[in-house]
C-alpha positions in Angstrom: -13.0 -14.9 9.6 -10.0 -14.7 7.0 -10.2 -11.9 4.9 -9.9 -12.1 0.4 -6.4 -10.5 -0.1 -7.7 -8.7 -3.5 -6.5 -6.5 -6.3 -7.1 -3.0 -7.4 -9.6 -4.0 -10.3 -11.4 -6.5 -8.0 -11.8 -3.6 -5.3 -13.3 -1.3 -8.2 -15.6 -4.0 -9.1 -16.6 -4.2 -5.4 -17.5 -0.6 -5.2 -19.4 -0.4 -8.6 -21.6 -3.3 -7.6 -21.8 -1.3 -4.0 -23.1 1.9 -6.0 -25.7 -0.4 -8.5 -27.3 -1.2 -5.6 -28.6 1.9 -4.6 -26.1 2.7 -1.6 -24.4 5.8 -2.2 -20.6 7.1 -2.2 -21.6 9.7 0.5 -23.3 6.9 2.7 -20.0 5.1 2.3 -17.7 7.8 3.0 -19.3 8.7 6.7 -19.3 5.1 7.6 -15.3 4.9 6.8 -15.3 8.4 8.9 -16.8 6.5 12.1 -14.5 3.6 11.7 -11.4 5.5 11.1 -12.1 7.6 13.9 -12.9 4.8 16.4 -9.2 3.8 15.5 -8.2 7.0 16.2 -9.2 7.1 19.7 -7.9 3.9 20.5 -4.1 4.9 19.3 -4.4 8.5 21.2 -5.2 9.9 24.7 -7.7 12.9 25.4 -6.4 15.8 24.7 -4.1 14.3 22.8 -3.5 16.9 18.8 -4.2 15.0 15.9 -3.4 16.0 12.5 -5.4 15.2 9.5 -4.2 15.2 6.1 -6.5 15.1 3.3 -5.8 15.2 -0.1 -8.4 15.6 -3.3 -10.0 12.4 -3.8 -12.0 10.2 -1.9 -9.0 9.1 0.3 -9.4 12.8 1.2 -12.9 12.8 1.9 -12.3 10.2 4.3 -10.1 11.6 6.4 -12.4 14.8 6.2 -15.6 12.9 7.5 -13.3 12.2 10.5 -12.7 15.3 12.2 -16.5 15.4 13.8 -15.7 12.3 15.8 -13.0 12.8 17.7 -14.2 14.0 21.2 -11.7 14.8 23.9 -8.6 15.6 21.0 -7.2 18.4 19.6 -8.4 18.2 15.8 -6.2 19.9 13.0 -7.6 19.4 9.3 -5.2 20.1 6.4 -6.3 20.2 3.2 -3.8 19.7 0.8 -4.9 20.6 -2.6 -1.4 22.8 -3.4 1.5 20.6 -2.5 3.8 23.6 -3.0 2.0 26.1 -0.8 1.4 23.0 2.5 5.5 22.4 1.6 5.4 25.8 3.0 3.1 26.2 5.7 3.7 21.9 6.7 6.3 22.8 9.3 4.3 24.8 11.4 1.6 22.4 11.6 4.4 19.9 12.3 5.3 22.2 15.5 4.8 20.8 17.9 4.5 17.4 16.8 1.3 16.0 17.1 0.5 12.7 19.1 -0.7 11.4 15.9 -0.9 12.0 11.8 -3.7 10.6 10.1 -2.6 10.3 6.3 -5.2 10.7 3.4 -3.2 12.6 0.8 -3.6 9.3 -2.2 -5.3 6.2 -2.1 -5.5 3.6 -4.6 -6.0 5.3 -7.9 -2.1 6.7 -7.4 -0.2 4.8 -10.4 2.0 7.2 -11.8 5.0 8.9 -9.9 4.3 12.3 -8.0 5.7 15.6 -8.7 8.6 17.1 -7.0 6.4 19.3 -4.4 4.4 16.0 -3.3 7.9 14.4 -2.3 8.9 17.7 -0.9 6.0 17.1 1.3 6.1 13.9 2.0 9.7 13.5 2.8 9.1 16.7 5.4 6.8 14.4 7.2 8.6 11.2 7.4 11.7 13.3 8.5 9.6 14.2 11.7 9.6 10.3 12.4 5.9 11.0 13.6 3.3 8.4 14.5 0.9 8.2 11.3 -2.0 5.8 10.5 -2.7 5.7 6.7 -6.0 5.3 5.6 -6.4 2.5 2.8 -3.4 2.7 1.9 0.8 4.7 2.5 0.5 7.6 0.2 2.7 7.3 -2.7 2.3 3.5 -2.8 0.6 1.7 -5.8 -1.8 -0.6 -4.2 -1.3 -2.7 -7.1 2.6 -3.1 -7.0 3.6 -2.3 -3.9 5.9 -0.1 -5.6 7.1 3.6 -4.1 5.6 6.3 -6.9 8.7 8.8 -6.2 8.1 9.1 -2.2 5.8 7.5 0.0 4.0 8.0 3.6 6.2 5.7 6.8 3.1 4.8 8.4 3.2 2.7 11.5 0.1 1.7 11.2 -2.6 1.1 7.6 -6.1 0.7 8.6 -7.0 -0.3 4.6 -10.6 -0.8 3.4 -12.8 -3.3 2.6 -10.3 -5.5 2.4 -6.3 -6.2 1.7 -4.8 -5.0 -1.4 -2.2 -7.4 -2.9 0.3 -4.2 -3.3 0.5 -3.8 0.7 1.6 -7.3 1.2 4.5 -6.9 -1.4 8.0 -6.6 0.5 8.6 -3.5 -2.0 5.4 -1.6 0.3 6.7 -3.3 3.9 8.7 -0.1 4.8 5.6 2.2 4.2 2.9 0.1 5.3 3.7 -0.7 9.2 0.9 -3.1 10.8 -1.8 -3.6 8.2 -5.4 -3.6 9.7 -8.4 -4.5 7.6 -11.7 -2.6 8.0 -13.7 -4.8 6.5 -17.9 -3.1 7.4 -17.6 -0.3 6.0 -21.3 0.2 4.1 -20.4 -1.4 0.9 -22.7 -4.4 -0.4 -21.8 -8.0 0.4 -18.2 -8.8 -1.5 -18.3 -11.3 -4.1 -14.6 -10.8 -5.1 -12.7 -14.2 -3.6 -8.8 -14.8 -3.8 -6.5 -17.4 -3.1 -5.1 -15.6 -0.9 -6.7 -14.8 2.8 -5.4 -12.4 5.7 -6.1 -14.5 8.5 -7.8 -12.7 11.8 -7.9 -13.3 15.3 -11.3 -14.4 15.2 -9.9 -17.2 13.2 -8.5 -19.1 16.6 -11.9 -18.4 18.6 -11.9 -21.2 20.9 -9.1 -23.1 20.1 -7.4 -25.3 20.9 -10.7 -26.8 21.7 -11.2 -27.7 26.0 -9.6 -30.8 26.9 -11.7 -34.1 27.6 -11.4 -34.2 31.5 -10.5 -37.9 31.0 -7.7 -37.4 29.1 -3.7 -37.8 30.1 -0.1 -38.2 28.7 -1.3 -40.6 26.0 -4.5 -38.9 24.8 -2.6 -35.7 23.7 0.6 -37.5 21.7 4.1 -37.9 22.3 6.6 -35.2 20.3 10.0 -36.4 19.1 12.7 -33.7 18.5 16.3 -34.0 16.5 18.2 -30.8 17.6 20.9 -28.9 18.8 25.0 -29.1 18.4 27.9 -27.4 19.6 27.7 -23.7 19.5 24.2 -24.0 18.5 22.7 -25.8 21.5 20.3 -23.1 22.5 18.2 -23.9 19.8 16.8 -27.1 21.2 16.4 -25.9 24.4 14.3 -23.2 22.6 12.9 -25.7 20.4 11.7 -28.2 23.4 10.3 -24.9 25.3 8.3 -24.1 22.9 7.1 -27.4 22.5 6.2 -27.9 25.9 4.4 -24.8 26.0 2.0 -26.6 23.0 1.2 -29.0 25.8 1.7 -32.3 24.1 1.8 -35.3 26.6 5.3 -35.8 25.8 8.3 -34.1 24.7 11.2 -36.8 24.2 14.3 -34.2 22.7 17.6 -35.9 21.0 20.4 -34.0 21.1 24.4 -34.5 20.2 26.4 -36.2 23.6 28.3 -33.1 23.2 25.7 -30.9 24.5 23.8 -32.8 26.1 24.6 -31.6 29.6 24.2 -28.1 29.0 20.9 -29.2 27.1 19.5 -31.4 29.7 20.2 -29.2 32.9 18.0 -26.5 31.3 15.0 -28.7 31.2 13.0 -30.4 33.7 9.6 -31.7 31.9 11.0 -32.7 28.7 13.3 -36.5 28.3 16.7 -35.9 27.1 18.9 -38.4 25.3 21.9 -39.0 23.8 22.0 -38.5 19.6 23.9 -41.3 19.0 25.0 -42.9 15.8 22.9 -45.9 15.0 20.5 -45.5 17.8 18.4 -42.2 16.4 15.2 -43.3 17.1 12.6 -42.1 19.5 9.8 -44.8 20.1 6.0 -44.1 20.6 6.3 -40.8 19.3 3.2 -39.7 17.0 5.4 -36.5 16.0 8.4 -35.3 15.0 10.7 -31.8 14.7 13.8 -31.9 12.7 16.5 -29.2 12.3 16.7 -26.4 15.1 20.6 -26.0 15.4 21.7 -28.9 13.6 24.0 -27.5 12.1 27.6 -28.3 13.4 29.8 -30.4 11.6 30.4 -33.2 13.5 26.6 -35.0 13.6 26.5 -38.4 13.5 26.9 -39.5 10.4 23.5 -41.4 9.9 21.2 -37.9 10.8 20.8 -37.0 7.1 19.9 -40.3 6.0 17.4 -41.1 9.0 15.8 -37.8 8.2 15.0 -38.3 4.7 13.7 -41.8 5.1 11.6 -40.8 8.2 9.6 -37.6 5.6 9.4 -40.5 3.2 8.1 -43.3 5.4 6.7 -42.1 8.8 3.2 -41.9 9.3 3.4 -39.3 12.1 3.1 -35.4 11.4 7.0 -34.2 10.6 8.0 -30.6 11.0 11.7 -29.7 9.6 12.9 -26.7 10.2 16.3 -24.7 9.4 19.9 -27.0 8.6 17.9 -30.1 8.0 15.6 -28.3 5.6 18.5 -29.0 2.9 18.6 -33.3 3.9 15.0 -33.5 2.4 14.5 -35.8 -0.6 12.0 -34.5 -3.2 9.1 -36.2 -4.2 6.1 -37.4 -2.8 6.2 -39.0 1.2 3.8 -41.6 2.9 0.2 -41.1 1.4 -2.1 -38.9 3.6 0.8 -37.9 6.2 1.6 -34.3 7.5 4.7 -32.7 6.4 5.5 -29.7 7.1 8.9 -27.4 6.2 9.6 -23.8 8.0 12.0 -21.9 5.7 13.0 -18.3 5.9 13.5 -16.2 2.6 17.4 -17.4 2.4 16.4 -21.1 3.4 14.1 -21.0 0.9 16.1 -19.5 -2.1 18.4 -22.0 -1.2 16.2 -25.1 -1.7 14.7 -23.4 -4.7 18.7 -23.1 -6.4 17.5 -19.3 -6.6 17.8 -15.9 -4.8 16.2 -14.5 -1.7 15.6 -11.2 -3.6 13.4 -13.5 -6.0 11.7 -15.7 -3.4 10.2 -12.4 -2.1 9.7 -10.9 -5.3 6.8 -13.4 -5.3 6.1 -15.0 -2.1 3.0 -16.7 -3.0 4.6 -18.4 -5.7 7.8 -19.2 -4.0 5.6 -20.9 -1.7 4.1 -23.3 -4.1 7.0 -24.4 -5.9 8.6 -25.1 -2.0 5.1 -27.4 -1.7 5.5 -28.9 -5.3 8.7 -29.5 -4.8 8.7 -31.8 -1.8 5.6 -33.5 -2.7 2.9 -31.2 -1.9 3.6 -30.7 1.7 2.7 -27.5 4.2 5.0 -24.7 4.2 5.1 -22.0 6.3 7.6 -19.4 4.6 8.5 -17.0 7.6 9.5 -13.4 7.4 6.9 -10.2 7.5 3.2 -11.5 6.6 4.2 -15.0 6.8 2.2 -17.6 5.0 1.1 -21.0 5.0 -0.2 -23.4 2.2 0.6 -25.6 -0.3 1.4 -25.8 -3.8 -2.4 -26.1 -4.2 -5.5 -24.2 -2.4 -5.6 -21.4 -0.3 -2.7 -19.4 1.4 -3.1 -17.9 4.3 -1.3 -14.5 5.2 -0.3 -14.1 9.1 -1.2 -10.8 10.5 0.5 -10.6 13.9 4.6 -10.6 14.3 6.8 -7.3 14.6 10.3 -6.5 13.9 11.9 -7.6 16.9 11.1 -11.8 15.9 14.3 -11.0 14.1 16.7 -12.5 16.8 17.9 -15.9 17.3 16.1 -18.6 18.7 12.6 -16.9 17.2 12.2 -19.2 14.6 13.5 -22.5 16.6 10.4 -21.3 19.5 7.7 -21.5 16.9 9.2 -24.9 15.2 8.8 -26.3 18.5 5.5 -24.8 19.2 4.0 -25.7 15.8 5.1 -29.4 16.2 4.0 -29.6 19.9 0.8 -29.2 18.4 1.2 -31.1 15.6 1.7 -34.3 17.6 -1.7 -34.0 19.3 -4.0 -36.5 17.3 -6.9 -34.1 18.8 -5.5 -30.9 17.2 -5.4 -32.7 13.6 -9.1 -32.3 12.6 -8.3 -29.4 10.5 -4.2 -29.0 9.7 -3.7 -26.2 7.6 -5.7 -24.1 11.0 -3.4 -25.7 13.3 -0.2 -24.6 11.3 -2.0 -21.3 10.5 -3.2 -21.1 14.8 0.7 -22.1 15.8 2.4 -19.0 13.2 -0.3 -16.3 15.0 0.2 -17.5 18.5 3.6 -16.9 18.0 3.2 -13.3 16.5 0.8 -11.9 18.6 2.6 -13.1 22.1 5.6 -11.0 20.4 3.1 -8.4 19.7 2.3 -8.3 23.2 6.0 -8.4 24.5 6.5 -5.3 21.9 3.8 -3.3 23.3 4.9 -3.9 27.4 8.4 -3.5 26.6 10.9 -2.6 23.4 14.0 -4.9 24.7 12.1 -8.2 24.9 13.8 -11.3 24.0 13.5 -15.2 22.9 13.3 -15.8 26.5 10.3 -13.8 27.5 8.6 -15.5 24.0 9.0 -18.9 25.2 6.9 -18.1 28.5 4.1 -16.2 26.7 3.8 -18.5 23.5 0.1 -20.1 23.7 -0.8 -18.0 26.0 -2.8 -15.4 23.9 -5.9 -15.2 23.6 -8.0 -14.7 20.4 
């Protein structure tokens, strides 16, 4: 289930309640060893030499109840409780690189900016460009802010504790962080802490989408509409319909200007093609519709802008709009009870905002809401690293799959598709906000999976994989 994204204080509160009980620090400490170290072996090989760092505090004793748990590896334990001397004596443990550095210099009591020896060390180890899992959190980041303290650990991986701190989902901690992980058992009592905002988990999509009803056919699972694609930018909705088809709506019905439509057309075979004429943009029977994915040429015809903005107002069918057509949407409120959904980026979304997208990510939550608010309380999904999903009221949901490599064109135009393809299934609309939530980790964790068979994946190899993952 979705994880509470919390604070530093809340956390603190969690383990003083943990310690009132009765349980003890110690008890607590060898349980984090166990589940640290079962990470461990799953990033590394027998035989494989693992480095351990562990620094003075409890993120040090940590790390230290690690070492008896790793059978089959090549175990070094560094204590570091003299920056200066380990600057010293660091490069020789460093030599030959180890298959894996396990960080547990700071954890979340660091909130003040570290001496000139702990950079000294630090920046030695991030030069080596080594493989390191952080425990609970990058050393030298404040789990509050996000913010570096001086220097701070390049982990590739954070297996944090408990549960999510709100500093390691700032974009300021992004660099240091890597994939964040969540060890949520680890011996403390039951959490009471809650938040507004969850890290969603695979466990989340268990079973869906739910088995289809063996009597069902093209009508039972809805009829998607699409508005995309123009000249130079025509990829897009063949991206767009691929990813819609691979939703597995009953329908895909895909408009597109008559000045791509051959090249659009000849690249697919189960989705309807028309002509986007003037005066004739309709698609009939539809119970769904995508706007946007490479509309974005000048010569559209004339009426597009217009028929989008009264179709968010007045449809009663789910509406996803997505990238140039984000900007033809009226604010306000739409059609009581129907879906709307918008798909901005950080710079789409500065832009519909009349601010920056240094400030939209400054506060992403908040960005988020006043998107919602501003376009009458509608789902948004604001993309980027740890997407999320919500509404200007109520939960938001953090996505935890996606890498790096979803920055390349035609990413975002496959998951609009996808999401919508969905989204036009009246049997996949019992529960929205875990559709929309279901369509953004599909589409993160097939790249995750393209990532980890291959490092020069592209848009292609995501359209064949999309829903294809399994939770």
């Amino acid at each position: 289930m979705s994880l509470p994204v919390i604070s530093v204080e809340q956390m603190r509160r969690w383990e003083a309640a943990t310690w009132e009980s009765g349980k003890t620090e110690e008890e607590v400490i060898a349980q984090v060893g166990e589940v640290v170290a079962a990470r461990v072996m799953e990033l590394t090989l027998p035989g494989d030499a693992i480095l351990l760092l562990a620094g003075q505090g409890h993120n040090g004793d940590d790390v230290r109840a690690v070492a008896n748990h790793l059978p089959e590896r090549e175990v070094s334990l560094l204590s570091v409780t003299d920056p200066a001397k380990t600057r010293q004596k660091l490069p020789l443990d460093l030599d030959p690189a180890p298959a894996l550095v396990v960080d547990g210099l700071f954890g979340i009591g660091l909130n003040r900016p570290l001496n000139a020896d702990w950079m000294q060390v630090i920046a030695q180890l991030n030069a080596k460009r080594l493989r390191v899992l952080s425990v609970d959190v990058p050393s030298g980041v404040d789990a509050a802010t996000g913010e570096m303290q001086g220097a701070a650990i390049r982990a590739s991986e954070t297996l944090t504790l408990g549960a999510a701190k709100r500093g390691l989902l700032q974009p300021s901690a992004s660099e240091f962080v890597g994939r964040l992980r969540v060890a949520p058992d680890i011996g403390l009592a039951p959490c009471r802490e809650t938040s507004d905002l969850l890290l969603g988990q695979a466990d989340d999509f268990a079973g869906f989408p739910p088995p289809r009803p063996p009597g069902g056919h093209k009508g039972t699972f809805g009829h998607l509409g699409i508005m995309a694609g123009s000249v130079g930018y025509h990829g897009a909705a063949v991206l767009a319909a691929r990813g819609a088809a691979r939703a597995q709506p009953g329908l895909v019905t895909l408009l597109t200007p008559d000045e791509v439509f051959v090249p659009v057309a000849s690249q697919l075979a189960g989705v309807m093609v028309r002509p986007l004429a003037p005066g004739e943009i309709t698609v009939k029977s539809i119970t769904g519709m995508l706007i946007g994915p490479g509309l974005a040429a000048d010569d559209l015809p004339g009426d597009l802008k217009e028929t989008t903005g009264e179709m968010w107002v007045e449809s009663s069918v789910p509406i996803v709009v997505d990238a140039s057509a984000l900007d033809w949407l009226p604010s306000g409120t739409f059609r009581d009870k129907a879906i709307r959904v918008i798909t901005p980026h950080p710079g789409e979304a500065a832009r519909l905002l009349s601010s920056t997208a240094d400030e939209v990510q400054a506060d992403r939550v908040e960005a988020l809401r006043a998107l919602s608010a501003k376009f009458g309380g509608g789902w948004v999904v604001l993309k980027g690293q740890h997407t999320l999903i919500g509404r200007a009221e109520g939960e938001v949901f953090v996505n935890p799959t996606g890498n790096p490599a979803l920055g390349q064109g035609g990413s975002g135009d496959l998951l609009a598709g996808y999401l919508a393809g969905l989204l036009a299934q009246p049997l996949l609309r019992e529960d929205i906000g875990w559709t929309i939530r279901y369509a953004a980790w599909q589409h993160g964790a097939a790249a995750d999976e393209l990532a980890a068979q291959a490092p020069n994946w592209v848009v292609e190899d995501l359209a064949k994989r999309i829903g294809a993952v399994q939770a």
